[in-house]
N, C-alpha and C positions, 0 to 999 in steps of 0.2 A: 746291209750288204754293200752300197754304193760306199760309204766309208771305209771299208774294209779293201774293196776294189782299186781306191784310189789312191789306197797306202801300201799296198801290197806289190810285190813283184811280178807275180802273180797269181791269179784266180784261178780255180774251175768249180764251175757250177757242177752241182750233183746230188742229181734228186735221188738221194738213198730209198725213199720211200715209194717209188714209180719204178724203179730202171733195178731193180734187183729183188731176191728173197724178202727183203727186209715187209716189203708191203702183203705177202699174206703171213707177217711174223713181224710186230714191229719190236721183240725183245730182241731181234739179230741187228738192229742197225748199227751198235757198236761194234760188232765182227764184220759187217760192211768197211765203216772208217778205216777198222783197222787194216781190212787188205788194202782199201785207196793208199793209204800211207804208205804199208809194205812195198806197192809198186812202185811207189814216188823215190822210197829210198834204194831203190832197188834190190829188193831181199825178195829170194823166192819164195811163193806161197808153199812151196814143200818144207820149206825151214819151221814153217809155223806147226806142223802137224803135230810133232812133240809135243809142243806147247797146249795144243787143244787135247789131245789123248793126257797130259796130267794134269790140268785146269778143269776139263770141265766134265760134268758127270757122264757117262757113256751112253745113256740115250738123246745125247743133245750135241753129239762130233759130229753127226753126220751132218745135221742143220747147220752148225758153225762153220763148219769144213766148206759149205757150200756157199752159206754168205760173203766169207775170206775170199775164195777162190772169183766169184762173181766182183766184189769189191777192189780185188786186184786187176780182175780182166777190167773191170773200169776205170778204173785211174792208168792203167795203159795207154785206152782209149783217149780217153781226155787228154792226156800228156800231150800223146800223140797231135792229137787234133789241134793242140796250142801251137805244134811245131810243124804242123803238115806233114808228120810221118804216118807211118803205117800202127801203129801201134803196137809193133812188137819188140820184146824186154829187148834190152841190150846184152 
């Protein structure tokens, strides 16, 4: 991680596993990443909903839907926190 740190523009640390859904479900931490990224690039997490109602099978949206959703509010967060703002999208 220090190598990564020291080449990078920049970091945020983000313990997927502690700070969201993912830790009582660790099959959602990839719907975690994905919303950290979504907010990174700024695309809203309603954009994704489509995606998860035709991807994934209908008793596993709601879990998904809520990892994304937490995943985004975190990478807001962190964003924010690198820039001393408030953490809310642009």
């Amino acid at each position: 991680l220090d190598t990564i740190k020291s080449r990078a523009y920049r970091t945020l640390d983000i313990d997927v596993m502690n700070d969201t859904p993912a830790r009582n479900n660790p099959r959602v931490t990839n719907m975690v990443l994905i919303g950290v990224l979504a907010s990174l690039l700024h695309y809203p997490v309603e954009d994704w909903d489509k995606v998860l109602i035709q991807n994934i099978p209908p008793k596993f949206v709601d879990l998904n839907r809520e990892a994304l959703t937490a995943g985004h509010k975190l990478g807001r967060e962190k964003a924010a926190a690198l820039e001393g703002g408030s953490g809310a999208a642009p």
